[in-house]
MIDOSE-1310 file (N, C-alpha, C; in nm, 2 decimals, decimal comma, always signed):
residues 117
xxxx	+4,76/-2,11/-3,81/+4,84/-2,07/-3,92/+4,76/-1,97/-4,01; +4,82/-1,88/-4,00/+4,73/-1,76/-4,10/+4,79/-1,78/-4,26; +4,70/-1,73/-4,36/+4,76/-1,71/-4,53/+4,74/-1,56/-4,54; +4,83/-1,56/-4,55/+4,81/-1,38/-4,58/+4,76/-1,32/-4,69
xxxx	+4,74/-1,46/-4,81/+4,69/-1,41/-4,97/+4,55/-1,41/-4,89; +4,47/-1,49/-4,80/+4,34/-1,48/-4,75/+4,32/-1,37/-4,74; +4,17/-1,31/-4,79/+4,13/-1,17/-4,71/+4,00/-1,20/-4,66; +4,01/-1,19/-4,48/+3,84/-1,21/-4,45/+3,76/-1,14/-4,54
xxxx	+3,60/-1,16/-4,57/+3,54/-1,08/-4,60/+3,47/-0,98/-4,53; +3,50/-0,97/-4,42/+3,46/-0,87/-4,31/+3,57/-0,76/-4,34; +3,71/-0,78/-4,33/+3,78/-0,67/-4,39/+3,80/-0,66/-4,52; +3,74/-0,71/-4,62/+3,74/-0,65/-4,72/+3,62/-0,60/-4,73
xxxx	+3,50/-0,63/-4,67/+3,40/-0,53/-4,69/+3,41/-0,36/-4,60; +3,50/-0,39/-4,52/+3,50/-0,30/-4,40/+3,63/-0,20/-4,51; +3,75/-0,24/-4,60/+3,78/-0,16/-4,70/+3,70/-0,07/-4,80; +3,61/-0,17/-4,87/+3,58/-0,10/-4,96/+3,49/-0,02/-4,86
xxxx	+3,43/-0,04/-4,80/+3,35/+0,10/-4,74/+3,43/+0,24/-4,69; +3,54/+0,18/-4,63/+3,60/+0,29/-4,61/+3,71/+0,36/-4,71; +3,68/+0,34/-4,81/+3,76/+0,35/-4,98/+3,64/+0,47/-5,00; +3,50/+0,45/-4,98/+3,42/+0,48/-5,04/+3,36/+0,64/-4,95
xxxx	+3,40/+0,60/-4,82/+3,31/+0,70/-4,70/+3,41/+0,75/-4,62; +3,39/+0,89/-4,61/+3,47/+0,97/-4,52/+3,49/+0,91/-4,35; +3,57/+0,84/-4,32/+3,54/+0,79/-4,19/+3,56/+0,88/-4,03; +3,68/+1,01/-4,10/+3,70/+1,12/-4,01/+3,58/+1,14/-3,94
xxxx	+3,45/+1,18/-4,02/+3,35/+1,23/-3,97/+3,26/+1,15/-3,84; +3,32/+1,04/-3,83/+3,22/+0,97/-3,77/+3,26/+0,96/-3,57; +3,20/+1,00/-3,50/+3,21/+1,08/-3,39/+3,30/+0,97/-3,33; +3,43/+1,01/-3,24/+3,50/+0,94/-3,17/+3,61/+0,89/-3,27
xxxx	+3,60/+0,99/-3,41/+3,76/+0,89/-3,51/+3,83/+0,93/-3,45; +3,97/+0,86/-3,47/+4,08/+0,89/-3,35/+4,12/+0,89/-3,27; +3,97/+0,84/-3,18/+4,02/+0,84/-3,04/+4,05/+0,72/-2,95; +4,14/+0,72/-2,88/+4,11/+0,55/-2,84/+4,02/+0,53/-2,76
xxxx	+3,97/+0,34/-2,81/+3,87/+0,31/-2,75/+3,92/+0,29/-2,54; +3,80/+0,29/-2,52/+3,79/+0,26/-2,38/+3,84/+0,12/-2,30; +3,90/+0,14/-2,25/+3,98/+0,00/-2,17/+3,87/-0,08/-2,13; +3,74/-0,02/-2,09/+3,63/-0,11/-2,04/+3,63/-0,16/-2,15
xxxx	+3,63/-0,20/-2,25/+3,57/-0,21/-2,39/+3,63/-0,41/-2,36; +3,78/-0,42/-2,28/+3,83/-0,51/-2,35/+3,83/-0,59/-2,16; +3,78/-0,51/-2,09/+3,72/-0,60/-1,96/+3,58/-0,72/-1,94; +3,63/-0,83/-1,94/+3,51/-0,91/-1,88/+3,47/-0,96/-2,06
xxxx	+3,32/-1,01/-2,08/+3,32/-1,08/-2,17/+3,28/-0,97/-2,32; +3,37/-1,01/-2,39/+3,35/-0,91/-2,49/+3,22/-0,87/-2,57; +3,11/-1,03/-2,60/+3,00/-1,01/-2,61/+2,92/-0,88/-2,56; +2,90/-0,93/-2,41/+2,82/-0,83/-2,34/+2,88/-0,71/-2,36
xxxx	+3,00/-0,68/-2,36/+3,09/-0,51/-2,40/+3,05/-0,47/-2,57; +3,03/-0,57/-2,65/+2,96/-0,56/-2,73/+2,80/-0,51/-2,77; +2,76/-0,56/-2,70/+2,62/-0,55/-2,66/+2,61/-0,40/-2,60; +2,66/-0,36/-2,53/+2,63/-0,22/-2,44/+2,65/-0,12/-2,56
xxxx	+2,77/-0,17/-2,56/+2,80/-0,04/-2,67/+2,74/+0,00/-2,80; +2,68/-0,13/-2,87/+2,59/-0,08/-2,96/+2,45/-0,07/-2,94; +2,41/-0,08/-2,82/+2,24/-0,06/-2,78/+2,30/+0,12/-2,72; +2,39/+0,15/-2,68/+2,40/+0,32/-2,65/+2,43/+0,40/-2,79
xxxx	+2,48/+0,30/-2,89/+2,46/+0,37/-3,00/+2,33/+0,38/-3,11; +2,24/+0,30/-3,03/+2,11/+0,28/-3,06/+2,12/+0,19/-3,20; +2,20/+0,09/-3,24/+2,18/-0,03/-3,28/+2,13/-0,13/-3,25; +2,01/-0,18/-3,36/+1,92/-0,27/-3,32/+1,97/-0,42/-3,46
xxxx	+1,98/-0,50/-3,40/+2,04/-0,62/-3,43/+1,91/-0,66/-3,55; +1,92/-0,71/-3,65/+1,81/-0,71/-3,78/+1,70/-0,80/-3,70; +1,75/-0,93/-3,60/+1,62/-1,01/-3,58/+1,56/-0,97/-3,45; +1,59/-0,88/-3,38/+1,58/-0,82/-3,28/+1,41/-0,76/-3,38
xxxx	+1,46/-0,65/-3,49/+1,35/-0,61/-3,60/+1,24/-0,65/-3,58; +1,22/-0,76/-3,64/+1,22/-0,89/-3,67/+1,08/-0,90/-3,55; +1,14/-0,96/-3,46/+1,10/-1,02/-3,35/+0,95/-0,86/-3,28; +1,03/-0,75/-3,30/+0,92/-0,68/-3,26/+0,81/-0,65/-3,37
xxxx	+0,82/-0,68/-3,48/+0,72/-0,66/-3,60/+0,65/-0,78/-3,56; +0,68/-0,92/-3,52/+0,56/-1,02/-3,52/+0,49/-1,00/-3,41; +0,58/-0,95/-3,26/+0,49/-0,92/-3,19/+0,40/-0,81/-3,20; +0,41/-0,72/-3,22/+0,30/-0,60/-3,25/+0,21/-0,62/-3,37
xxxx	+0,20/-0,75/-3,46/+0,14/-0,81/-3,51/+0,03/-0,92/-3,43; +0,12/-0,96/-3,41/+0,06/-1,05/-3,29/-0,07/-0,99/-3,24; +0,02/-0,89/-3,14/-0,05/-0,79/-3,06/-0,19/-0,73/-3,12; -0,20/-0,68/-3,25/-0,31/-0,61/-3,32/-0,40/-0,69/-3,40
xxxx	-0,38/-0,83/-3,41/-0,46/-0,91/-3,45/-0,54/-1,02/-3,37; -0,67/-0,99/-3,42/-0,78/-1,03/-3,31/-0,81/-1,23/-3,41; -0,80/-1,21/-3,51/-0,81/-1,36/-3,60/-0,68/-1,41/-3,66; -0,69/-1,50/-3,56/-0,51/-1,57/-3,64/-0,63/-1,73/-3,78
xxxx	-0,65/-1,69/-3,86/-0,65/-1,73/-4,00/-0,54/-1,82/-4,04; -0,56/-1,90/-4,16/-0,46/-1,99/-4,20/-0,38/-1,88/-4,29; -0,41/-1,80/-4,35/-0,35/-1,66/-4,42/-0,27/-1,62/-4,36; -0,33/-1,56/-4,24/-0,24/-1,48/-4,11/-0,15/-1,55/-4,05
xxxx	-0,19/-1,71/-4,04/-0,06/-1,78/-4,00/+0,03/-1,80/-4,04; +0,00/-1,79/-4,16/+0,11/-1,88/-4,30/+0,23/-1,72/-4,30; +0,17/-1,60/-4,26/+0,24/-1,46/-4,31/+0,36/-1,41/-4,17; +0,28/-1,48/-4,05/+0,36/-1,52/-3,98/+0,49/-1,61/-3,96
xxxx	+0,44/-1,72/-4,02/+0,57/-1,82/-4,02/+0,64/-1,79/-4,15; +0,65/-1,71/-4,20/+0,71/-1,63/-4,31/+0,83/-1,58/-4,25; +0,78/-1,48/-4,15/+0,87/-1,34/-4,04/+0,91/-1,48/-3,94; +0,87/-1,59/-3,93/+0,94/-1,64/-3,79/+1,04/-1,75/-3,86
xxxx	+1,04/-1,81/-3,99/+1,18/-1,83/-4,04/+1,29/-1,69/-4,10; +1,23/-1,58/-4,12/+1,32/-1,49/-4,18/+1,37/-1,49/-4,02; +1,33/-1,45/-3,90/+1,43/-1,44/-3,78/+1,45/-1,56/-3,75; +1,41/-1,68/-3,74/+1,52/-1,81/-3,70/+1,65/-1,82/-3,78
xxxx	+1,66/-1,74/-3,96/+1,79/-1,74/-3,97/+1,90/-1,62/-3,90; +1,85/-1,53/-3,84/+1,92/-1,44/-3,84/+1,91/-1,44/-3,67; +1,85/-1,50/-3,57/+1,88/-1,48/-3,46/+1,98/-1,58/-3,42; +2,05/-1,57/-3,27/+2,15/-1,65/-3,23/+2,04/-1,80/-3,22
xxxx	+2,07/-1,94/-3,23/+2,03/-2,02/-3,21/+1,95/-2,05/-3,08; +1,95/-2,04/-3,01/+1,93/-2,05/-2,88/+1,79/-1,98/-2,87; +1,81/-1,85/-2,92/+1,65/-1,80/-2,94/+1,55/-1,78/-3,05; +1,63/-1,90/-3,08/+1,49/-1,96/-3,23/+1,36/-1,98/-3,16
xxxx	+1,25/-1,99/-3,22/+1,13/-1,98/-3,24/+1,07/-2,08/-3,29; +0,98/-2,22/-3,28/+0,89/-2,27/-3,38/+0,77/-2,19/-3,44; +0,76/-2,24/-3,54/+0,66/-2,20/-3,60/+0,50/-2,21/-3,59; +0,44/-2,14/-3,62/+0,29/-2,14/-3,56/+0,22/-2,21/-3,61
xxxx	+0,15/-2,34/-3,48/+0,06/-2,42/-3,54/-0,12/-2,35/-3,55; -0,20/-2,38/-3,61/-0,27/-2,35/-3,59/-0,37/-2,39/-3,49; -0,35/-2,54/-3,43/-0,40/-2,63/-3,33/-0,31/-2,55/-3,21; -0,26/-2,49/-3,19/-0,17/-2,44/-3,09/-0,13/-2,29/-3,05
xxxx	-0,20/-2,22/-3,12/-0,20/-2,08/-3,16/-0,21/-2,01/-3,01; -0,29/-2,06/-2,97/-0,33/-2,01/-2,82/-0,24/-2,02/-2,77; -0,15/-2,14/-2,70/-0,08/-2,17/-2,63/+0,10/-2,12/-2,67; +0,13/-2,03/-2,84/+0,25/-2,00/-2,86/+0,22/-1,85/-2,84
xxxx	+0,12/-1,80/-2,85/+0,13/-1,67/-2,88/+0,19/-1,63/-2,69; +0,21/-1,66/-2,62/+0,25/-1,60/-2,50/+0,44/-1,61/-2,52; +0,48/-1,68/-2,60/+0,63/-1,73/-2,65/+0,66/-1,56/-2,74; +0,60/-1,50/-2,74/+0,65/-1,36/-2,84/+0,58/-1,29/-2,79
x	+0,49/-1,25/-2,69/+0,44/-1,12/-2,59/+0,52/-1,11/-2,48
């Protein structure tokens, strides 16, 4: 049962942006989308289509900043750990569940750092 006085906030933010921003200019206005678009699971059709538009998902970010941290650091420190599990709750909220992360012990450091290389 829908309320029509409801407005998701996905379309009302998806309004005021486009209240605000010329949308003509944006390559492909007007044209219809591609029938592949609505074959098989929409997820994955999702997925394709914004990795060719070179969208990178915020924990996706995320995930590559600790590993290239990771990577360039030769002393994992109680400092260095603590700055880590900083970045690895900011992506447990923002990644799908499934690819959460615990956090870094420092008894265990060895044995997690292969979990993000």
């Amino acid at each position: 049962m829908k309320n029509d006085d409801h407005v998701h906030w996905m379309d009302q933010a998806f309004k005021d942006f486009e209240k605000d921003n010329d949308l003509s200019e944006n390559p492909g206005f007007g044209k219809p989308l591609s029938k592949d678009l609505f074959k098989g699971d929409v997820y994955v059709q999702f997925e394709k289509t914004a990795r060719a538009a070179g969208y990178l998902p915020e924990w996706v970010k995320i995930r590559k900043q600790i590993a290239s941290e990771i990577e360039t650091t030769d002393d994992f420190t109680k400092k260095k750990i603590d700055q880590l599990n900083a970045k690895v709750k900011k992506y447990n909220k923002c990644c799908p569940p499934p690819l959460q992360k615990p956090l870094f012990n420092i008894n265990l450091i060895d044995k997690q750092l292969h979990n993000w290389l």
